[in-house]
Each structure stands twice: as C-alpha cells, then as structure tokens.
C-alpha positions in Angstrom: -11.5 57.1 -9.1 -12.2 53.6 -8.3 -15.6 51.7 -7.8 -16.3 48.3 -6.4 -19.8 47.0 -7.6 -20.6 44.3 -4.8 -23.6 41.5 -5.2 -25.4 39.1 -2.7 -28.0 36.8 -4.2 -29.5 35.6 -6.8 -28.4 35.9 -10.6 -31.4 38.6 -11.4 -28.6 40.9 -9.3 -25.9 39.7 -10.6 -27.0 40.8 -14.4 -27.9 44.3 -12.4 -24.4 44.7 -10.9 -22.7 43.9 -14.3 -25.0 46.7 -15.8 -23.9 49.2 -13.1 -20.4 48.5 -13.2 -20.7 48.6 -17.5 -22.4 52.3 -17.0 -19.8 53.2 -13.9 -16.9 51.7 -17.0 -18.6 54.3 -19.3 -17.8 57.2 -17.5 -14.5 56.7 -16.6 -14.3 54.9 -13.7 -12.0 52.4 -12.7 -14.0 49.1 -11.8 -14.3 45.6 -10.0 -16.8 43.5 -8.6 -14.7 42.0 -5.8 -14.5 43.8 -1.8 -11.2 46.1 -2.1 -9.7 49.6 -1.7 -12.5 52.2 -3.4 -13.9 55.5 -3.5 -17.3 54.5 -3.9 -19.4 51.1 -2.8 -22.3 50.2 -4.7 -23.7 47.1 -2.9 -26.4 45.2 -4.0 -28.2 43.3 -1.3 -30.4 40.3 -1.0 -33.1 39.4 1.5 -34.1 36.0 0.3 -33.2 34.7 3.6 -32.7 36.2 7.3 -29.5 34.8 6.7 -28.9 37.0 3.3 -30.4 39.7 5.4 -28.2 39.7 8.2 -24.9 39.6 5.3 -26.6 42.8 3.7 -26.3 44.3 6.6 -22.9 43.8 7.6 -21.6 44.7 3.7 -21.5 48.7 4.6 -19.1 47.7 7.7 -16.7 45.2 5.7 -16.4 47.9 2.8 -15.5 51.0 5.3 -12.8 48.3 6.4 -11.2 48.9 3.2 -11.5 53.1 3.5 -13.3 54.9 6.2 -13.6 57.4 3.7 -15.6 56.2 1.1 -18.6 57.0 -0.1 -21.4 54.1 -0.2 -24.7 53.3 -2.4 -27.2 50.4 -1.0 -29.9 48.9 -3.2 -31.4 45.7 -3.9 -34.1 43.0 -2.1 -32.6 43.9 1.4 -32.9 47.4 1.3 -36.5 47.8 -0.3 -37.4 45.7 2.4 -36.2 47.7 4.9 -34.3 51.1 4.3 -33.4 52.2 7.9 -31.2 49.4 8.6 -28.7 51.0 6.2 -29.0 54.2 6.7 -25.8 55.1 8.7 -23.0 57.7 7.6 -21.1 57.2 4.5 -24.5 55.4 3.3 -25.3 58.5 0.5 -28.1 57.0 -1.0 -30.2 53.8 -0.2 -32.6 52.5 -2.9 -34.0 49.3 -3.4 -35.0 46.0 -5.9 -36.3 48.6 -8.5 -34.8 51.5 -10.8 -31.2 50.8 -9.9 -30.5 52.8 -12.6 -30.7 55.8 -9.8 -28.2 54.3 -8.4 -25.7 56.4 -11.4 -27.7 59.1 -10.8 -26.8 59.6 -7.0 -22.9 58.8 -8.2 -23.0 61.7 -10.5 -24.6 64.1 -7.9 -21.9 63.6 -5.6 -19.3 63.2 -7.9 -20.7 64.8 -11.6 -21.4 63.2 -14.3 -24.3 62.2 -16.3 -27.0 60.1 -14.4 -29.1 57.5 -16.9 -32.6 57.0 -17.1 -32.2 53.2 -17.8 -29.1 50.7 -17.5 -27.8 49.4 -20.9 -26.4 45.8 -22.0 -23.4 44.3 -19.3 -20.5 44.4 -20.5 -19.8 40.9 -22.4 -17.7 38.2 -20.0 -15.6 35.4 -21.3 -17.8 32.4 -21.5 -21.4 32.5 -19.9 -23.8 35.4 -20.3 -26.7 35.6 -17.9 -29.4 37.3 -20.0 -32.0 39.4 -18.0 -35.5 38.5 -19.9 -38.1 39.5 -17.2 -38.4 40.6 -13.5 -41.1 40.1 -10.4 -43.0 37.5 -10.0 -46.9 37.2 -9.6 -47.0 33.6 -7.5 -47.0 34.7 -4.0 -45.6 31.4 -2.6 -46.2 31.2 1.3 -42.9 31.6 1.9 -41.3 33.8 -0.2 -40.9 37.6 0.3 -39.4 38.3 -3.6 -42.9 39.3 -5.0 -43.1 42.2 -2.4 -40.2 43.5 -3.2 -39.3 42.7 -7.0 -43.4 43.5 -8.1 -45.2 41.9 -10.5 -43.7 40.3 -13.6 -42.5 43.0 -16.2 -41.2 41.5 -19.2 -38.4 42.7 -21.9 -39.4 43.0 -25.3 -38.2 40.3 -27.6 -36.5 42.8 -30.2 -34.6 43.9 -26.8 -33.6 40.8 -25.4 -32.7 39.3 -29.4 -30.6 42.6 -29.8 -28.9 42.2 -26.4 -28.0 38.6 -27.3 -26.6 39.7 -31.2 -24.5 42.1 -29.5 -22.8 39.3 -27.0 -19.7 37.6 -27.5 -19.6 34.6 -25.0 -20.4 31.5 -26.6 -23.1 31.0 -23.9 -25.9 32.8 -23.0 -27.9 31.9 -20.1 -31.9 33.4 -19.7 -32.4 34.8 -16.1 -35.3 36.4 -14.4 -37.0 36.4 -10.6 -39.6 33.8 -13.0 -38.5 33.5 -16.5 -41.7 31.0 -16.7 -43.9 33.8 -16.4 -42.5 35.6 -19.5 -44.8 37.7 -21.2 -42.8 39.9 -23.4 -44.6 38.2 -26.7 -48.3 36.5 -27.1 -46.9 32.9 -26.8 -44.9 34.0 -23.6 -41.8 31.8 -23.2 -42.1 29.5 -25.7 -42.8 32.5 -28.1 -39.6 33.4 -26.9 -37.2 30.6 -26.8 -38.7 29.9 -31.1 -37.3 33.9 -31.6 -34.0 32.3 -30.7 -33.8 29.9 -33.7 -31.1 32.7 -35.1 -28.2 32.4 -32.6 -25.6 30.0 -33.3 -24.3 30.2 -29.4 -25.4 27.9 -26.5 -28.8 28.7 -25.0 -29.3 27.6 -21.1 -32.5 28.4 -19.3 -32.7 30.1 -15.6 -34.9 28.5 -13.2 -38.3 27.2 -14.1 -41.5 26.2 -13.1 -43.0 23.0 -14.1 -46.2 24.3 -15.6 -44.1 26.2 -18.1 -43.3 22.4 -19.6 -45.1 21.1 -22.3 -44.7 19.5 -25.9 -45.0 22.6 -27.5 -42.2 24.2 -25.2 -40.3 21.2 -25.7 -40.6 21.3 -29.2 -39.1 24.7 -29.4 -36.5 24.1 -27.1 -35.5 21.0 -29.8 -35.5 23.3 -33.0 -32.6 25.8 -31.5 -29.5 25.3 -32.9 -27.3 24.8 -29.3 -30.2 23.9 -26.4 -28.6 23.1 -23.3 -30.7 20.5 -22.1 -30.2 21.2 -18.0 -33.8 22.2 -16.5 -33.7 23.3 -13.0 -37.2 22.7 -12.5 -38.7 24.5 -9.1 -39.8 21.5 -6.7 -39.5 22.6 -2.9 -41.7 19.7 -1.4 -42.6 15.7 -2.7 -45.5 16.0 -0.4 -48.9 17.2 -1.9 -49.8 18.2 1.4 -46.3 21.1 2.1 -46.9 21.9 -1.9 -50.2 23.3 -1.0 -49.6 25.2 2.1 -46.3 26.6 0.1 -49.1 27.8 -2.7 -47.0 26.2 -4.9 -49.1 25.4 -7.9 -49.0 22.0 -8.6 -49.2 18.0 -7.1 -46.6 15.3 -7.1 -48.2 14.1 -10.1 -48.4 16.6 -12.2 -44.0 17.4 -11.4 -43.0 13.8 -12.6 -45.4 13.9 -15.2 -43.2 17.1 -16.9 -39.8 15.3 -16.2 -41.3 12.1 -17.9 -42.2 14.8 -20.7 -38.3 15.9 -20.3 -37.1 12.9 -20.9 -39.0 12.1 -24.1 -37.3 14.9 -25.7 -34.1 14.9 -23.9 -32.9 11.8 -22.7 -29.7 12.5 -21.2 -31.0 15.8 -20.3 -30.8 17.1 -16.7 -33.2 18.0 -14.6 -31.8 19.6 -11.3 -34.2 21.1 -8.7 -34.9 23.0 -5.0 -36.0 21.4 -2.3 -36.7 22.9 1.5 -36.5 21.0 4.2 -38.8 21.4 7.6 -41.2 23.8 5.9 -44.3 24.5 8.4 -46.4 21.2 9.2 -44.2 19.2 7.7 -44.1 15.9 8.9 -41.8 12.8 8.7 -44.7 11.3 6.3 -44.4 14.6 4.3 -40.3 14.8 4.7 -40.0 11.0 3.0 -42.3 11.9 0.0 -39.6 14.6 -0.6 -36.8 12.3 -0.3 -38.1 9.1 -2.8 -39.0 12.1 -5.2 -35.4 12.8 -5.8 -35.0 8.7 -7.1 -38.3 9.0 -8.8 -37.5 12.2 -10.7 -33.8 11.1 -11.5 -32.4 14.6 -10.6 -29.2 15.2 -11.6 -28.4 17.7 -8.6 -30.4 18.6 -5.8 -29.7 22.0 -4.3 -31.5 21.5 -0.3 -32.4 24.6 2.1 -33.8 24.5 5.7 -36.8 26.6 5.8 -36.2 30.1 6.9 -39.2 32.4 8.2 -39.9 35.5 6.3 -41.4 38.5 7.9 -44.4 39.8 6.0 -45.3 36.1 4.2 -48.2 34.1 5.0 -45.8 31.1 6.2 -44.3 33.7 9.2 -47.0 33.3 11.2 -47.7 29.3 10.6 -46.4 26.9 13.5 -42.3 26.1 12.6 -40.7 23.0 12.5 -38.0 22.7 15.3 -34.7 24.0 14.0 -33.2 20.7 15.3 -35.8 18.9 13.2 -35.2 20.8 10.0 -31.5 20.0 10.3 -31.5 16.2 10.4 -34.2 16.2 7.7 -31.4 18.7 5.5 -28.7 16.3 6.1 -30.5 13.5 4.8 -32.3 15.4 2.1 -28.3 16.4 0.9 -27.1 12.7 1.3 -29.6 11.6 -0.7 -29.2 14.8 -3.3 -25.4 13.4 -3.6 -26.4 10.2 -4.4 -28.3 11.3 -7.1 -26.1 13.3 -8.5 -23.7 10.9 -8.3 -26.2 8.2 -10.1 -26.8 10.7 -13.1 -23.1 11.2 -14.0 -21.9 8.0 -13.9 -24.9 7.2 -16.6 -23.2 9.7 -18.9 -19.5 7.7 -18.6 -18.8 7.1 -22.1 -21.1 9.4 -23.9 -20.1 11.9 -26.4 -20.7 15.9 -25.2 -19.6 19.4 -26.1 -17.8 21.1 -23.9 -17.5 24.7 -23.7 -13.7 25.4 -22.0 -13.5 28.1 -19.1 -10.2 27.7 -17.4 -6.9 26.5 -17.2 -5.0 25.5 -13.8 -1.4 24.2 -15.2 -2.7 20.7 -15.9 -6.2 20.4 -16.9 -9.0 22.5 -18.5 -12.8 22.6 -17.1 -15.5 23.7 -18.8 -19.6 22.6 -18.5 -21.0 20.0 -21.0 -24.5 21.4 -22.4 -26.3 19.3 -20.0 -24.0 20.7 -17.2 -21.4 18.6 -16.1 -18.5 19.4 -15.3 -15.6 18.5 -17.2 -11.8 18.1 -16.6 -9.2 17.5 -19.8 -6.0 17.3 -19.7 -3.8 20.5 -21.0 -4.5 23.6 -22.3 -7.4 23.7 -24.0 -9.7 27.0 -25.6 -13.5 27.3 -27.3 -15.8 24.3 -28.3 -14.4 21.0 -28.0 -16.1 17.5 -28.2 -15.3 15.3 -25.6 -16.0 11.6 -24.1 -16.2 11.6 -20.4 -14.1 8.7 -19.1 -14.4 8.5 -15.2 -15.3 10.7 -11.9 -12.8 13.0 -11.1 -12.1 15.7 -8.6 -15.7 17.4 -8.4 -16.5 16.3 -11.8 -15.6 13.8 -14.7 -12.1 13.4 -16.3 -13.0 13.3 -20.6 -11.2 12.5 -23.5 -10.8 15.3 -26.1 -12.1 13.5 -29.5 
C-alpha cells in the first residue's frame, strides 16, 4: 500500500509531515512526500493566507486526479479553521493544527493497524534537520490568524529536544516552532536552551525570531556553541512605528536596529534576513518609505516581502485596506530594494573564508549553504564539510574556491 504525505506552509508542518510519513514508514507502508499515484492522502494544509487557503482547498481535487479511489486524511491550519470546506467524499477524516497524531489513528481504522498516542522523531534527511522545539504562539498580531488555530505556546522539554538531536544524523540541525522566541521548555526559556546545546558538534541554525528574544546574554550563548550559524531572520513586518503598533507588534524602530547593532557586535559577518508586508491597513506612503530605508539601515542580507492579505477572524479584517493596486507597487519596490540588499551583503563576503556544508551535485558544480547562509557553488563533486573562499556572484549565488 502506498501513502503520499503532502505539506503546504510553513516549516512547523513540514517537521509534522516528516513525523507522519516516519510513523506511516513504521508500519509498513510505502512512502513519499511528493503528489503521485496512492492509496491514501494525508494532506497537511495551511491557512496563513486566503491564498494558502484557497490551495488547501483544491489539494483533495489534485490528489483524486491521481486515483478516484483513494482514500484521503485533511489536517493542519486550513482545516481547524474551517472543517466543512473539506468535507467531501473520499475525505475519511478531517482534523486540524493540533494532535495530528490522530491522523494514524483514522489510517489504522480503515485500514488496521496500530494508531499512536503521540508522533515520534522524523526520520533523519541528508543534510538539514528542522527541529520542532515549541508550538502556538501567545502574540496575537492584528493580522495573523496562527494563534487561533495553533493555541498558545506549548514547549518540548529540553531532555526531548537534546535526545531528538543525539539521535540525528544530518550535519545540520535547524530549531523550528510557530515562535521559537517564546520557548519555555526550561526557566531561562531560549537562551536556557540554545547553552543545553554546548554538546553537539553539528551546525545549529535558528527558525524565525523575534527581536525581543536578542540580548547579550542570548548572544553570548549563541557564541559559546561549537557550530552557530550566525543567519538571524529577525521578524520586522513594518519600518514605521505607527503600522508596528496597529500590527501589535511589540516593539519601535528603535528598539529593531538597536538588536541588529547588538548582532553585529557578536557576529560581524552575520546575517540578519527579515519579513516585511507591504500595504498593511493605514499605511501610508510616509509609513511605506520608513519600511524601505530600514532595509539599508538594518543591512539585511535578504528580505522576504508580502502584500498584506486580510484574515477573517483577526482584528486587522475589519480595519480600512489599502488598495490592492497600492499594495502592489509598494511590493515591487519593497522587493527591488530587498534585492539590492541582498546583493550589497554578498558581495561584502567576496574573499572571506566560510564553511560550507555540500547538498548536491548537478554534473559540474556542488552547492551547499555557508553558516551564515549563502549559497555556494564549487566546481566538481564535492561531499560533507568543506572550507571554502567565495570568489564572485554566480548563478543565484557565489562561485568559491575549495581551500
């Protein structure tokens, strides 16, 4: 019998899919994350946007494509949100954000089997491990619907997390969560955290966080691992003082640049990448161009831009909108500008040394990521930890020098 495991959204569901398909794997079943042929569906929906909505939506249709008879399993953001929209035949069982784990339990009814009462370890990939340390989140931004639907923050313990990371193989492992700053598995929260790391010899990236998490002591524990990756994606969304307060976002202008300043004092050559929505309600072109000389000011090494999206059942729904034709100039500008940026940060790292952990191999070059998340192109076959001098831009990277 064969499964396809099938994930929109954010990494938090990605770590969930790989857990399913590891605990479908256990029993027998034959396996893949990708839209194919199957006897069962398990898809894993997101409902971060209307646009991720409306995808969720259409998933139970593309996989009946593939067999009319299959049997199909809905969970995730989309469907806690809203079960009736996938309750149509072949659909045998619609959950939501929480307790996927039922998720095996409605396989086995159908199909026998043992059901589990909680979802083990993912099975280990090849290079990057996203580690699942927390989930929900207890900010409540105006615009975001996740808190509904993930709950309040419920942390992993750090003998769990520590054990899950022992037990991995990839030489990376990346910490993910809805809001990994608002970790509180351990008295000193994240920092607390990141110190009970000092034992792992393998690369240690951080998920997204928010700016108040950063502070010398955080910093300082960051330093003392033995493989930091120094890229911060540090949640912005708006330059404007003004927008950050109607988001709820809980910080000022000041107080952002003052953590990257802090950043940089530890990690020179360390990136800091960030969010940033454009035509959020009220914004105006005042507002918009404190958003745009932020990105110079902050020297961001990548700037991912959205256009704001309306969420039913946030605060920000029922707010006046900017004109869709308004928030689409400002996101063209806001990604021009972005590119530049990015652009700016790399070619400050021509000529400097980095590690670079390999990934593939496409019959001339090897890529990989450099810890502070470049990517990297060398020529011939390459495998593992190398150390490398990047040399020039090249293709939607840099071209390096194996040393």
């Amino acid at each position: 019998m064969r499964a396809v495991v099938f994930t929109l959204g954010c990494k938090v569901n990605e770590v969930e899919s790989a857990q399913i398909l590891t605990e479908l794997d256990k029993r027998g079943w034959e396996t893949s994350d990708e839209l194919s042929y199957a006897d069962v569906y398990v898809l894993n929906t997101c409902a971060v946007t209307k646009e991720a909505e409306r995808k969720s939506r259409q998933l139970v249709a593309r996989a009946l494509k593939f067999n009319p008879n299959a049997r199909v399993y809905v969970c995730g953001c989309a469907s806690e949100k809203d079960k009736g929209q996938f309750e149509k035949p072949n659909v045998r069982f619609v959950g939501g954000a929480r307790d996927k784990e039922k998720i095996i339990g409605a396989i086995a009814n159908d199909f026998g089997g043992e059901a589990c009462t909680v979802l083990g370890y993912p099975k280990n990939v090849k290079t990057r491990a996203f580690i699942k340390i927390e989930d929900g989140c207890n900010n409540f931004c105006s615009y975001c619907v996740i808190p509904y639907l993930r709950g309040r923050v419920k942390s992993r313990s750090i003998k769990d997390i520590t054990g899950e990371i022992a037990a991995c193989t990839a030489p990376e492992i990346v910490l993910t969560g809805i809001n990994i700053s608002a970790y509180n598995g351990c008295e000193d929260g994240l920092t607390g955290l990141i110190r009970a790391l000092s034992f792992t010899d393998k690369r240690v990236r951080l998920g997204s966080l928010e700016c108040n998490v950063i502070d010398e002591e955080f910093l300082s524990a960051l330093k003392g691992l033995k493989d930091f990756a120094p890229q911060f994606h540090l949640s912005l969304q708006s330059g404007s003082n003004a927008v950050l307060k109607a988001m709820n976002r809980h910080y000022t202008r000041e107080n952002y640049l003052e953590k990257c300043a802090l950043i940089y004092g530890y990690f020179p050559n360390g990136a800091v990448t960030t969010d940033i929505i454009a035509g959020f309600c009220g914004e105006t072109e005042n507002d918009f161009q404190d958003s745009l000389t932020i990105i110079e000011e902050a020297g961001f090494a990548r700037v991912h831009a959205f256009a704001f999206s309306p969420r039913e059942g946030t605060k920000a729904f029922n707010l006046p909108d900017v004109p869709k034709e308004v928030k689409s100039e400002r996101l063209h500008r806001l990604l021009e500008v972005g590119k530049f940026a990015a652009e700016k940060y790399v070619n400050r790292q021509l000529g400097r040394e980095y590690a670079l952990i390999t990934e593939e191999f496409d019959g001339e070059y090897t890529c990989g990521y450099t810890e502070n998340y470049i990517k990297v192109y060398v020529a011939g076959e390459r495998s593992g930890k190398i150390k490398v001098k990047l040399k020039e831009a090249f293709r939607d990277g840099v071209l390096a020098k194996v040393l």
